[in-house]
C-alpha positions as CSV (number, residue, x, y, z in Angstrom):
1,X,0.0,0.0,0.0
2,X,1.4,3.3,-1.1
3,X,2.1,6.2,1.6
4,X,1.0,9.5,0.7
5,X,2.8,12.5,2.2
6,X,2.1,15.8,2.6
7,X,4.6,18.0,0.6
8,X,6.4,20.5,2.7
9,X,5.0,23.3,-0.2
10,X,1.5,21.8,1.5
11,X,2.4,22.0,4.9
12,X,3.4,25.6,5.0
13,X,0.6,27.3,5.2
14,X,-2.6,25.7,6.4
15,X,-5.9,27.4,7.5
16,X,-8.7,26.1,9.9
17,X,-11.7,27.5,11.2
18,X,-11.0,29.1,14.8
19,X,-14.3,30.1,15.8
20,X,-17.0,32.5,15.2
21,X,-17.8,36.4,16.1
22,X,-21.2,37.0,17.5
23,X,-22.4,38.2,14.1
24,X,-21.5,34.4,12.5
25,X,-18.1,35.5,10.8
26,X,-16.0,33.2,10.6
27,X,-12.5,33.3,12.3
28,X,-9.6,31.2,10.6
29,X,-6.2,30.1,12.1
30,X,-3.4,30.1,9.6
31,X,0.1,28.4,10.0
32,X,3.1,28.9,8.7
33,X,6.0,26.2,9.2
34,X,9.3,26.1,8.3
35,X,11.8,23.2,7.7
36,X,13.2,22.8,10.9
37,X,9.9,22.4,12.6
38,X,9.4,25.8,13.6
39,X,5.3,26.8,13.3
40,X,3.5,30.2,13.9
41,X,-0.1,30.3,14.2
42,X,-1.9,33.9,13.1
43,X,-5.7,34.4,13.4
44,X,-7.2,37.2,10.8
45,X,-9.2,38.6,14.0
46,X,-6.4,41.7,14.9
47,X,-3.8,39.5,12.6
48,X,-3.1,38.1,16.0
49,X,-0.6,35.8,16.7
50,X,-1.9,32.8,18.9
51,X,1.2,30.4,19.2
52,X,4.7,30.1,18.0
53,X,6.0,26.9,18.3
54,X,10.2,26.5,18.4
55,X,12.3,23.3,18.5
56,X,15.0,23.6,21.0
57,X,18.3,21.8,21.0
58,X,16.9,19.7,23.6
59,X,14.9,17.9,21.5
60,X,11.4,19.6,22.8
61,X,9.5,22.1,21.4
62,X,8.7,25.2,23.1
63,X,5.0,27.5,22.3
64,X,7.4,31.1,23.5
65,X,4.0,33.1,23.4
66,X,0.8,33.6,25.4
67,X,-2.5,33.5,24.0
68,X,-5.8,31.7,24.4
69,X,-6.8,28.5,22.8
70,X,-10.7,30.1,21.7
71,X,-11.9,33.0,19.8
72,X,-14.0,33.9,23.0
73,X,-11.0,34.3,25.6
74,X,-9.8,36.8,22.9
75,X,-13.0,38.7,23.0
76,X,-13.5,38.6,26.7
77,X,-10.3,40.0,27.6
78,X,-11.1,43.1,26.2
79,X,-13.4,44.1,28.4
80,X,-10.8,43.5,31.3
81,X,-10.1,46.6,33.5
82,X,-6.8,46.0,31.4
83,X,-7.1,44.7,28.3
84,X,-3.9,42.0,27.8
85,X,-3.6,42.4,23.7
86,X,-2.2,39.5,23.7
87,X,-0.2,39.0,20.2
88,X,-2.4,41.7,18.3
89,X,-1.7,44.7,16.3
90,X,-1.9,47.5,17.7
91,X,-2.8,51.2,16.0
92,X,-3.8,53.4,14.5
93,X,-1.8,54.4,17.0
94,X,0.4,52.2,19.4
95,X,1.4,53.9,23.3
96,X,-0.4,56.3,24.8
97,X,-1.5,59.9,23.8
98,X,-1.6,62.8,26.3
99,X,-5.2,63.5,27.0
100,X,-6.4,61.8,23.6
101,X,-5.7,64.7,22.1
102,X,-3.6,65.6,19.2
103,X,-3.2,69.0,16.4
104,X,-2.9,68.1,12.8
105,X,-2.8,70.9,10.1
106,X,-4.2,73.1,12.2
107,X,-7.2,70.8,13.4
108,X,-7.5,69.5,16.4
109,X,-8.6,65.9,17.0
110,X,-10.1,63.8,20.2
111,X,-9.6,60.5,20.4
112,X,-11.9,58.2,22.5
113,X,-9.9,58.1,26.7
114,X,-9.5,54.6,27.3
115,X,-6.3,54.4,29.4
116,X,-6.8,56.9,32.6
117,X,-7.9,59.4,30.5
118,X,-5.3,59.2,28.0
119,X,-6.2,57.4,24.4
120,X,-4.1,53.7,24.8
121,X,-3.1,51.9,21.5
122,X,-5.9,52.7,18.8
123,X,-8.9,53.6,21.0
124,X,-11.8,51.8,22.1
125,X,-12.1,49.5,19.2
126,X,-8.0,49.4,18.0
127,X,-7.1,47.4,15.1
128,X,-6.7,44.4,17.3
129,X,-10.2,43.9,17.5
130,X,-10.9,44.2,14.1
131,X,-11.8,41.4,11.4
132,X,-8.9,41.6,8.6
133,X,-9.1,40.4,5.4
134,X,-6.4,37.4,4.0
135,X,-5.1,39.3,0.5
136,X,-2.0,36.7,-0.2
137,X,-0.6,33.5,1.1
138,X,2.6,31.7,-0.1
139,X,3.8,28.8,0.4
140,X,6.9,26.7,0.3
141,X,10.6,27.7,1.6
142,X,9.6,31.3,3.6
143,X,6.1,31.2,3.7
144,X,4.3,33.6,4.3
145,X,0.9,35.3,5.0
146,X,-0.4,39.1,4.5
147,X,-3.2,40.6,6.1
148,X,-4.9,43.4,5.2
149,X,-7.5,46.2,6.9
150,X,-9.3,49.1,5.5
151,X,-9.9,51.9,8.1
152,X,-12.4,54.6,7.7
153,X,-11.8,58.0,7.5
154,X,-12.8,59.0,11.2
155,X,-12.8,55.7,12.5
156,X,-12.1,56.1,16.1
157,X,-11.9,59.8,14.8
158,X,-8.5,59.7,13.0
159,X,-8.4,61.2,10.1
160,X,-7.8,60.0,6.5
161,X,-9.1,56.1,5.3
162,X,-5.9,54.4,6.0
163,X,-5.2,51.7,4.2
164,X,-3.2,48.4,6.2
165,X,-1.2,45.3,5.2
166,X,0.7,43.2,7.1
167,X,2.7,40.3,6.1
168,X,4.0,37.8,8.3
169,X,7.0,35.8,6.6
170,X,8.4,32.5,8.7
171,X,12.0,32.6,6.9
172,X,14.3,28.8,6.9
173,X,16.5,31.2,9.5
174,X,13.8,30.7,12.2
175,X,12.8,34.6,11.8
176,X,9.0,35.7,12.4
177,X,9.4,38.8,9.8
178,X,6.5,41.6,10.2
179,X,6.4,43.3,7.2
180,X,3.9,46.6,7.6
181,X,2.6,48.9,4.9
182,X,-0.1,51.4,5.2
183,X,-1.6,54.6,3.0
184,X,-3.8,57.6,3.4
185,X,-6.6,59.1,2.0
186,X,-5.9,62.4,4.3
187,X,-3.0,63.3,6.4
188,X,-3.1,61.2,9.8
189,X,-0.8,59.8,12.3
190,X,0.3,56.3,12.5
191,X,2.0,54.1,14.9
192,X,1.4,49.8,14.1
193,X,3.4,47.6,16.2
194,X,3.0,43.7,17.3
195,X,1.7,43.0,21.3
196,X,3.0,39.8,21.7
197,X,4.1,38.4,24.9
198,X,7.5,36.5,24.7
199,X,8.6,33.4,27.3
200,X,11.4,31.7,25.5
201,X,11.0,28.9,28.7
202,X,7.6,27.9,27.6
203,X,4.3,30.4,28.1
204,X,3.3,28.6,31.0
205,X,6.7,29.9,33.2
206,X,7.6,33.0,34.4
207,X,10.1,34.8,32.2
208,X,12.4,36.3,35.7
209,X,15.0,34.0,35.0
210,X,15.6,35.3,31.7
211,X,18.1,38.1,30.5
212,X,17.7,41.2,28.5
213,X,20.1,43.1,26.7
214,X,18.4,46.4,25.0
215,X,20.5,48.5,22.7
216,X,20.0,51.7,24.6
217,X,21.1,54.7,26.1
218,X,18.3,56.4,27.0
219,X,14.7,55.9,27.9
220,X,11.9,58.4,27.2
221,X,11.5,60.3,30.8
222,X,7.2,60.1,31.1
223,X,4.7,60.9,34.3
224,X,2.8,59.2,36.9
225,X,0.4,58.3,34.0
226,X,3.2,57.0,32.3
227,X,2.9,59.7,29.4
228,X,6.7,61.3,28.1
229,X,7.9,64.4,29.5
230,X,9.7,65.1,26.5
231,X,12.8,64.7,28.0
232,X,15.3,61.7,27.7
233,X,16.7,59.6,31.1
234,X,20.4,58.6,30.5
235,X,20.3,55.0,31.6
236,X,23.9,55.3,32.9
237,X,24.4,53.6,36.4
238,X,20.1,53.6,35.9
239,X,18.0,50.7,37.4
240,X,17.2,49.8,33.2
241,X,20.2,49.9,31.8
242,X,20.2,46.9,29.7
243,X,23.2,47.5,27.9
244,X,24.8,44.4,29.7
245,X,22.3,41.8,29.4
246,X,20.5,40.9,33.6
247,X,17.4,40.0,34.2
248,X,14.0,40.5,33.4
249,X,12.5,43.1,35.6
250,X,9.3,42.5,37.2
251,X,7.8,45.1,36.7
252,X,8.9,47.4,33.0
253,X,6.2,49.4,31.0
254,X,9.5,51.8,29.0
255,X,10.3,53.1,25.8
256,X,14.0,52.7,25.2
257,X,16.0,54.7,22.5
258,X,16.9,52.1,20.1
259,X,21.1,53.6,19.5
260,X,21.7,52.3,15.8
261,X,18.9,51.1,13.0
262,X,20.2,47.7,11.5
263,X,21.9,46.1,14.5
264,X,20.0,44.3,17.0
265,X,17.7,46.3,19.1
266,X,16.6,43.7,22.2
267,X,17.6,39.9,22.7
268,X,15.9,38.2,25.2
269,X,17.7,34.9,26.7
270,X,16.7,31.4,28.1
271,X,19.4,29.5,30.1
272,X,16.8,26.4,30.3
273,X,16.2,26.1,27.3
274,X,19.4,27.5,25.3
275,X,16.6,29.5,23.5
276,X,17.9,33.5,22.3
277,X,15.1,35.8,20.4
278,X,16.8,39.0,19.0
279,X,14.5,41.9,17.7
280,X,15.4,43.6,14.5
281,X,13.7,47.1,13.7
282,X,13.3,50.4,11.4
283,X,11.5,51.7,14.2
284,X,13.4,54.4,16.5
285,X,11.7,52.6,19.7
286,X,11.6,49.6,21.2
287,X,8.8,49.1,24.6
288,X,9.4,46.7,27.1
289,X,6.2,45.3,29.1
290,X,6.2,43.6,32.1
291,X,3.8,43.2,34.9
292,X,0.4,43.6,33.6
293,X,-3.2,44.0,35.7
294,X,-5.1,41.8,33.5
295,X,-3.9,38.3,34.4
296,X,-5.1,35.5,37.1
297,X,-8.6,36.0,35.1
298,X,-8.7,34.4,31.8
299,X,-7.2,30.5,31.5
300,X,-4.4,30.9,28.5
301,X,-3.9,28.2,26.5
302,X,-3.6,24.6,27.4
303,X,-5.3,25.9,30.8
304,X,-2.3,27.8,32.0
305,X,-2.4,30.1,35.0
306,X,-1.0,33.5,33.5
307,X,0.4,35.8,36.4
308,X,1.9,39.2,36.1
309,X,5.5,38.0,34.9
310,X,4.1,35.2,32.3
311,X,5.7,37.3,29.6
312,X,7.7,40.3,28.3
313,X,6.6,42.5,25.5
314,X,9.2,44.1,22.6
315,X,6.8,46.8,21.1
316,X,8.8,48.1,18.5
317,X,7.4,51.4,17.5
318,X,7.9,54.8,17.3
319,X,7.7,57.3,20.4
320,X,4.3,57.3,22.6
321,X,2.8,60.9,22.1
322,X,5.2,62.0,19.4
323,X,2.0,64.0,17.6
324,X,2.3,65.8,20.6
325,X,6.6,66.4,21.4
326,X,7.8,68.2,18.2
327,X,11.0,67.3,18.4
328,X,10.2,63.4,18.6
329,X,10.7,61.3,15.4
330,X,7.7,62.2,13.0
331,X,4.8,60.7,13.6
332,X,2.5,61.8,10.3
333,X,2.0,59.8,7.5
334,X,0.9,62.1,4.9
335,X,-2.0,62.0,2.0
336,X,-0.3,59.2,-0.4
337,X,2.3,58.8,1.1
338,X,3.8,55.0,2.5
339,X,4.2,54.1,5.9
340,X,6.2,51.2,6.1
341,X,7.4,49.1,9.3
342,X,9.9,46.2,9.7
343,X,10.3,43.7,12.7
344,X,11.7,40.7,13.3
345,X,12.2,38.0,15.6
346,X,15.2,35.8,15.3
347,X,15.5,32.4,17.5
348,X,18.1,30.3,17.7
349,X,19.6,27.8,19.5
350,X,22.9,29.0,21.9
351,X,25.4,26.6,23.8
Protein backbone atom coordinates (compact mmCIF):
# COMPACT_ATOMS: atom_id res chain seq x y z
CA UNK A 1 0.00 0.00 0.00
CA UNK A 2 1.43 3.28 -1.05
CA UNK A 3 2.14 6.22 1.59
CA UNK A 4 0.95 9.47 0.75
CA UNK A 5 2.83 12.50 2.16
CA UNK A 6 2.08 15.78 2.56
CA UNK A 7 4.65 17.99 0.61
CA UNK A 8 6.43 20.47 2.70
CA UNK A 9 4.95 23.31 -0.19
CA UNK A 10 1.49 21.84 1.48
CA UNK A 11 2.45 21.96 4.89
CA UNK A 12 3.35 25.59 4.95
CA UNK A 13 0.63 27.26 5.16
CA UNK A 14 -2.60 25.69 6.43
CA UNK A 15 -5.91 27.39 7.53
CA UNK A 16 -8.69 26.12 9.91
CA UNK A 17 -11.69 27.45 11.20
CA UNK A 18 -11.04 29.07 14.76
CA UNK A 19 -14.31 30.09 15.80
CA UNK A 20 -17.02 32.47 15.15
CA UNK A 21 -17.75 36.44 16.13
CA UNK A 22 -21.23 36.99 17.46
CA UNK A 23 -22.41 38.17 14.09
CA UNK A 24 -21.50 34.37 12.52
CA UNK A 25 -18.05 35.46 10.83
CA UNK A 26 -16.00 33.22 10.61
CA UNK A 27 -12.46 33.29 12.34
CA UNK A 28 -9.58 31.22 10.56
CA UNK A 29 -6.16 30.15 12.10
CA UNK A 30 -3.43 30.11 9.56
CA UNK A 31 0.06 28.36 9.97
CA UNK A 32 3.12 28.94 8.68
CA UNK A 33 6.03 26.20 9.22
CA UNK A 34 9.34 26.08 8.25
CA UNK A 35 11.84 23.16 7.69
CA UNK A 36 13.22 22.84 10.88
CA UNK A 37 9.92 22.40 12.55
CA UNK A 38 9.42 25.83 13.64
CA UNK A 39 5.34 26.82 13.27
CA UNK A 40 3.48 30.22 13.90
CA UNK A 41 -0.10 30.29 14.19
CA UNK A 42 -1.87 33.93 13.14
CA UNK A 43 -5.65 34.41 13.39
CA UNK A 44 -7.16 37.23 10.85
CA UNK A 45 -9.20 38.60 14.04
CA UNK A 46 -6.36 41.72 14.87
CA UNK A 47 -3.77 39.46 12.61
CA UNK A 48 -3.09 38.11 16.00
CA UNK A 49 -0.62 35.77 16.68
CA UNK A 50 -1.90 32.77 18.85
CA UNK A 51 1.21 30.36 19.21
CA UNK A 52 4.68 30.15 17.97
CA UNK A 53 6.04 26.86 18.33
CA UNK A 54 10.21 26.46 18.44
CA UNK A 55 12.30 23.34 18.54
CA UNK A 56 14.97 23.64 21.04
CA UNK A 57 18.25 21.78 21.05
CA UNK A 58 16.89 19.71 23.65
CA UNK A 59 14.90 17.90 21.49
CA UNK A 60 11.42 19.60 22.75
CA UNK A 61 9.48 22.10 21.45
CA UNK A 62 8.67 25.24 23.07
CA UNK A 63 5.02 27.54 22.31
CA UNK A 64 7.39 31.08 23.53
CA UNK A 65 4.02 33.12 23.35
CA UNK A 66 0.79 33.63 25.40
CA UNK A 67 -2.48 33.47 24.01
CA UNK A 68 -5.79 31.68 24.37
CA UNK A 69 -6.84 28.49 22.81
CA UNK A 70 -10.66 30.10 21.68
CA UNK A 71 -11.92 32.99 19.78
CA UNK A 72 -14.03 33.85 23.00
CA UNK A 73 -11.03 34.32 25.56
CA UNK A 74 -9.77 36.79 22.90
CA UNK A 75 -13.04 38.69 23.02
CA UNK A 76 -13.49 38.61 26.70
CA UNK A 77 -10.30 39.99 27.60
CA UNK A 78 -11.13 43.09 26.20
CA UNK A 79 -13.42 44.08 28.39
CA UNK A 80 -10.83 43.46 31.30
CA UNK A 81 -10.09 46.59 33.54
CA UNK A 82 -6.75 46.05 31.44
CA UNK A 83 -7.05 44.67 28.33
CA UNK A 84 -3.94 41.96 27.78
CA UNK A 85 -3.62 42.39 23.74
CA UNK A 86 -2.25 39.45 23.70
CA UNK A 87 -0.15 39.03 20.17
CA UNK A 88 -2.42 41.69 18.34
CA UNK A 89 -1.74 44.72 16.31
CA UNK A 90 -1.94 47.49 17.69
CA UNK A 91 -2.76 51.16 15.98
CA UNK A 92 -3.84 53.40 14.51
CA UNK A 93 -1.83 54.38 16.97
CA UNK A 94 0.37 52.19 19.40
CA UNK A 95 1.43 53.94 23.27
CA UNK A 96 -0.44 56.34 24.85
CA UNK A 97 -1.54 59.91 23.79
CA UNK A 98 -1.58 62.77 26.34
CA UNK A 99 -5.16 63.46 26.97
CA UNK A 100 -6.35 61.83 23.59
CA UNK A 101 -5.74 64.74 22.08
CA UNK A 102 -3.58 65.56 19.22
CA UNK A 103 -3.18 69.02 16.38
CA UNK A 104 -2.92 68.12 12.81
CA UNK A 105 -2.75 70.91 10.11
CA UNK A 106 -4.24 73.13 12.20
CA UNK A 107 -7.15 70.83 13.39
CA UNK A 108 -7.53 69.54 16.43
CA UNK A 109 -8.58 65.88 16.98
CA UNK A 110 -10.09 63.79 20.16
CA UNK A 111 -9.56 60.47 20.42
CA UNK A 112 -11.93 58.20 22.53
CA UNK A 113 -9.93 58.12 26.66
CA UNK A 114 -9.45 54.64 27.34
CA UNK A 115 -6.34 54.43 29.35
CA UNK A 116 -6.80 56.86 32.60
CA UNK A 117 -7.89 59.38 30.49
CA UNK A 118 -5.34 59.19 27.98
CA UNK A 119 -6.24 57.41 24.39
CA UNK A 120 -4.06 53.71 24.78
CA UNK A 121 -3.05 51.88 21.54
CA UNK A 122 -5.88 52.73 18.75
CA UNK A 123 -8.95 53.65 20.96
CA UNK A 124 -11.79 51.77 22.12
CA UNK A 125 -12.09 49.54 19.24
CA UNK A 126 -8.00 49.45 18.02
CA UNK A 127 -7.09 47.43 15.12
CA UNK A 128 -6.71 44.39 17.28
CA UNK A 129 -10.20 43.90 17.54
CA UNK A 130 -10.86 44.21 14.08
CA UNK A 131 -11.79 41.39 11.40
CA UNK A 132 -8.93 41.59 8.59
CA UNK A 133 -9.11 40.38 5.42
CA UNK A 134 -6.41 37.35 4.01
CA UNK A 135 -5.12 39.30 0.55
CA UNK A 136 -1.98 36.75 -0.25
CA UNK A 137 -0.56 33.48 1.08
CA UNK A 138 2.56 31.68 -0.15
CA UNK A 139 3.83 28.81 0.38
CA UNK A 140 6.86 26.71 0.34
CA UNK A 141 10.61 27.68 1.56
CA UNK A 142 9.59 31.32 3.56
CA UNK A 143 6.13 31.20 3.73
CA UNK A 144 4.30 33.61 4.30
CA UNK A 145 0.90 35.32 5.03
CA UNK A 146 -0.40 39.07 4.52
CA UNK A 147 -3.22 40.62 6.08
CA UNK A 148 -4.92 43.43 5.16
CA UNK A 149 -7.55 46.16 6.94
CA UNK A 150 -9.34 49.10 5.49
CA UNK A 151 -9.88 51.94 8.09
CA UNK A 152 -12.35 54.60 7.65
CA UNK A 153 -11.82 58.04 7.52
CA UNK A 154 -12.84 59.00 11.16
CA UNK A 155 -12.78 55.74 12.46
CA UNK A 156 -12.08 56.07 16.10
CA UNK A 157 -11.87 59.80 14.76
CA UNK A 158 -8.46 59.72 13.04
CA UNK A 159 -8.37 61.23 10.08
CA UNK A 160 -7.76 59.98 6.54
CA UNK A 161 -9.13 56.09 5.33
CA UNK A 162 -5.88 54.41 5.95
CA UNK A 163 -5.15 51.65 4.24
CA UNK A 164 -3.23 48.42 6.20
CA UNK A 165 -1.17 45.34 5.18
CA UNK A 166 0.74 43.25 7.13
CA UNK A 167 2.68 40.34 6.13
CA UNK A 168 3.97 37.76 8.34
CA UNK A 169 7.03 35.81 6.60
CA UNK A 170 8.45 32.46 8.68
CA UNK A 171 11.96 32.64 6.94
CA UNK A 172 14.34 28.82 6.90
CA UNK A 173 16.51 31.17 9.53
CA UNK A 174 13.81 30.66 12.19
CA UNK A 175 12.83 34.57 11.83
CA UNK A 176 9.04 35.67 12.38
CA UNK A 177 9.44 38.79 9.78
CA UNK A 178 6.51 41.55 10.18
CA UNK A 179 6.39 43.31 7.23
CA UNK A 180 3.92 46.62 7.62
CA UNK A 181 2.63 48.89 4.95
CA UNK A 182 -0.06 51.45 5.22
CA UNK A 183 -1.58 54.56 2.96
CA UNK A 184 -3.83 57.58 3.45
CA UNK A 185 -6.64 59.11 1.99
CA UNK A 186 -5.85 62.43 4.34
CA UNK A 187 -2.98 63.25 6.39
CA UNK A 188 -3.10 61.18 9.81
CA UNK A 189 -0.79 59.79 12.30
CA UNK A 190 0.27 56.30 12.46
CA UNK A 191 2.01 54.09 14.89
CA UNK A 192 1.38 49.77 14.15
CA UNK A 193 3.35 47.63 16.21
CA UNK A 194 2.99 43.66 17.34
CA UNK A 195 1.73 43.02 21.27
CA UNK A 196 3.00 39.79 21.73
CA UNK A 197 4.10 38.38 24.91
CA UNK A 198 7.46 36.49 24.71
CA UNK A 199 8.65 33.43 27.34
CA UNK A 200 11.43 31.73 25.50
CA UNK A 201 11.00 28.91 28.71
CA UNK A 202 7.61 27.94 27.58
CA UNK A 203 4.34 30.39 28.07
CA UNK A 204 3.31 28.60 31.05
CA UNK A 205 6.69 29.94 33.19
CA UNK A 206 7.61 32.98 34.44
CA UNK A 207 10.12 34.84 32.20
CA UNK A 208 12.38 36.26 35.67
CA UNK A 209 15.01 33.97 35.00
CA UNK A 210 15.57 35.28 31.68
CA UNK A 211 18.15 38.07 30.49
CA UNK A 212 17.73 41.18 28.52
CA UNK A 213 20.13 43.07 26.67
CA UNK A 214 18.39 46.44 24.96
CA UNK A 215 20.53 48.48 22.69
CA UNK A 216 20.02 51.67 24.60
CA UNK A 217 21.15 54.70 26.14
CA UNK A 218 18.30 56.37 27.00
CA UNK A 219 14.66 55.90 27.93
CA UNK A 220 11.92 58.36 27.20
CA UNK A 221 11.50 60.32 30.79
CA UNK A 222 7.18 60.08 31.13
CA UNK A 223 4.72 60.94 34.34
CA UNK A 224 2.82 59.22 36.95
CA UNK A 225 0.43 58.33 33.98
CA UNK A 226 3.23 57.02 32.26
CA UNK A 227 2.89 59.67 29.41
CA UNK A 228 6.69 61.30 28.13
CA UNK A 229 7.90 64.42 29.49
CA UNK A 230 9.72 65.10 26.54
CA UNK A 231 12.79 64.65 28.00
CA UNK A 232 15.25 61.70 27.74
CA UNK A 233 16.69 59.58 31.13
CA UNK A 234 20.37 58.59 30.49
CA UNK A 235 20.31 55.02 31.60
CA UNK A 236 23.95 55.32 32.87
CA UNK A 237 24.37 53.65 36.37
CA UNK A 238 20.07 53.57 35.94
CA UNK A 239 17.99 50.70 37.41
CA UNK A 240 17.22 49.85 33.19
CA UNK A 241 20.24 49.86 31.83
CA UNK A 242 20.17 46.89 29.67
CA UNK A 243 23.25 47.52 27.93
CA UNK A 244 24.78 44.44 29.67
CA UNK A 245 22.30 41.84 29.44
CA UNK A 246 20.54 40.86 33.59
CA UNK A 247 17.41 39.96 34.20
CA UNK A 248 14.02 40.49 33.41
CA UNK A 249 12.53 43.11 35.55
CA UNK A 250 9.27 42.53 37.17
CA UNK A 251 7.76 45.11 36.72
CA UNK A 252 8.89 47.40 33.02
CA UNK A 253 6.22 49.39 31.05
CA UNK A 254 9.49 51.78 29.02
CA UNK A 255 10.29 53.12 25.77
CA UNK A 256 13.99 52.70 25.15
CA UNK A 257 16.00 54.74 22.51
CA UNK A 258 16.85 52.11 20.11
CA UNK A 259 21.06 53.60 19.55
CA UNK A 260 21.71 52.28 15.85
CA UNK A 261 18.90 51.12 13.04
CA UNK A 262 20.16 47.70 11.47
CA UNK A 263 21.95 46.09 14.55
CA UNK A 264 20.02 44.27 16.99
CA UNK A 265 17.70 46.26 19.13
CA UNK A 266 16.64 43.70 22.16
CA UNK A 267 17.62 39.94 22.69
CA UNK A 268 15.90 38.17 25.24
CA UNK A 269 17.65 34.89 26.74
CA UNK A 270 16.69 31.38 28.12
CA UNK A 271 19.41 29.47 30.12
CA UNK A 272 16.76 26.36 30.32
CA UNK A 273 16.20 26.12 27.27
CA UNK A 274 19.35 27.51 25.26
CA UNK A 275 16.64 29.50 23.49
CA UNK A 276 17.95 33.53 22.29
CA UNK A 277 15.08 35.79 20.44
CA UNK A 278 16.83 39.04 19.01
CA UNK A 279 14.53 41.88 17.67
CA UNK A 280 15.43 43.59 14.52
CA UNK A 281 13.70 47.11 13.71
CA UNK A 282 13.35 50.37 11.41
CA UNK A 283 11.51 51.65 14.16
CA UNK A 284 13.38 54.39 16.52
CA UNK A 285 11.74 52.60 19.65
CA UNK A 286 11.61 49.62 21.23
CA UNK A 287 8.77 49.14 24.58
CA UNK A 288 9.43 46.73 27.15
CA UNK A 289 6.17 45.26 29.05
CA UNK A 290 6.17 43.58 32.12
CA UNK A 291 3.78 43.23 34.89
CA UNK A 292 0.42 43.63 33.58
CA UNK A 293 -3.20 44.02 35.73
CA UNK A 294 -5.13 41.78 33.49
CA UNK A 295 -3.88 38.29 34.42
CA UNK A 296 -5.13 35.50 37.14
CA UNK A 297 -8.61 36.00 35.12
CA UNK A 298 -8.72 34.37 31.76
CA UNK A 299 -7.22 30.53 31.51
CA UNK A 300 -4.41 30.95 28.50
CA UNK A 301 -3.95 28.24 26.47
CA UNK A 302 -3.56 24.62 27.44
CA UNK A 303 -5.25 25.89 30.75
CA UNK A 304 -2.32 27.78 31.95
CA UNK A 305 -2.42 30.09 34.96
CA UNK A 306 -1.04 33.53 33.49
CA UNK A 307 0.40 35.78 36.37
CA UNK A 308 1.88 39.23 36.15
CA UNK A 309 5.53 38.03 34.87
CA UNK A 310 4.14 35.21 32.28
CA UNK A 311 5.73 37.29 29.64
CA UNK A 312 7.73 40.33 28.35
CA UNK A 313 6.57 42.53 25.51
CA UNK A 314 9.22 44.14 22.58
CA UNK A 315 6.78 46.76 21.11
CA UNK A 316 8.83 48.10 18.46
CA UNK A 317 7.43 51.36 17.47
CA UNK A 318 7.86 54.82 17.28
CA UNK A 319 7.68 57.26 20.37
CA UNK A 320 4.28 57.27 22.57
CA UNK A 321 2.79 60.85 22.10
CA UNK A 322 5.20 62.00 19.41
CA UNK A 323 1.96 63.96 17.61
CA UNK A 324 2.33 65.85 20.65
CA UNK A 325 6.56 66.38 21.38
CA UNK A 326 7.83 68.21 18.24
CA UNK A 327 11.01 67.29 18.44
CA UNK A 328 10.15 63.35 18.60
CA UNK A 329 10.73 61.26 15.37
CA UNK A 330 7.74 62.17 13.04
CA UNK A 331 4.80 60.69 13.63
CA UNK A 332 2.47 61.85 10.26
CA UNK A 333 2.02 59.79 7.55
CA UNK A 334 0.91 62.10 4.89
CA UNK A 335 -2.02 61.97 2.02
CA UNK A 336 -0.35 59.18 -0.40
CA UNK A 337 2.33 58.76 1.11
CA UNK A 338 3.79 55.01 2.52
CA UNK A 339 4.20 54.14 5.89
CA UNK A 340 6.23 51.19 6.11
CA UNK A 341 7.38 49.12 9.32
CA UNK A 342 9.90 46.21 9.66
CA UNK A 343 10.30 43.66 12.69
CA UNK A 344 11.68 40.70 13.28
CA UNK A 345 12.17 38.02 15.64
CA UNK A 346 15.21 35.75 15.35
CA UNK A 347 15.52 32.43 17.49
CA UNK A 348 18.07 30.31 17.68
CA UNK A 349 19.56 27.79 19.53
CA UNK A 350 22.87 28.98 21.93
CA UNK A 351 25.40 26.55 23.84
Amino acid sequence: MEIKHKSHFQETCNSKSFGFMADNNEILSFELSNKNGMKVQIINYGATVTSLEIPTSKGNIVDVVLGFDSLSSYLESYFLPSAPYFGTTVGRYAGRINKGIFSLNGKTYQLAKNNNGNALHGGNKGFGKKIWNVTKRTSGENPSVTFSLLSKDLDENYPGELQVDLTYTLTEENELKLDYKAVSTADTIVNLTHHSYFNLDGHDNSVLDQKIFINADKILETNHENIPTGNFADLTSHKFDFRLEKNCPSVIDNSFVINEKGNVAAYLLSSKNNLKMSVYTNQPSVHIYVGGNCFDVLKGKNNAVYHKTSGVCFETQNFPDAPNQAHFPNSVLKKDEEYIQKTVYKFENIN
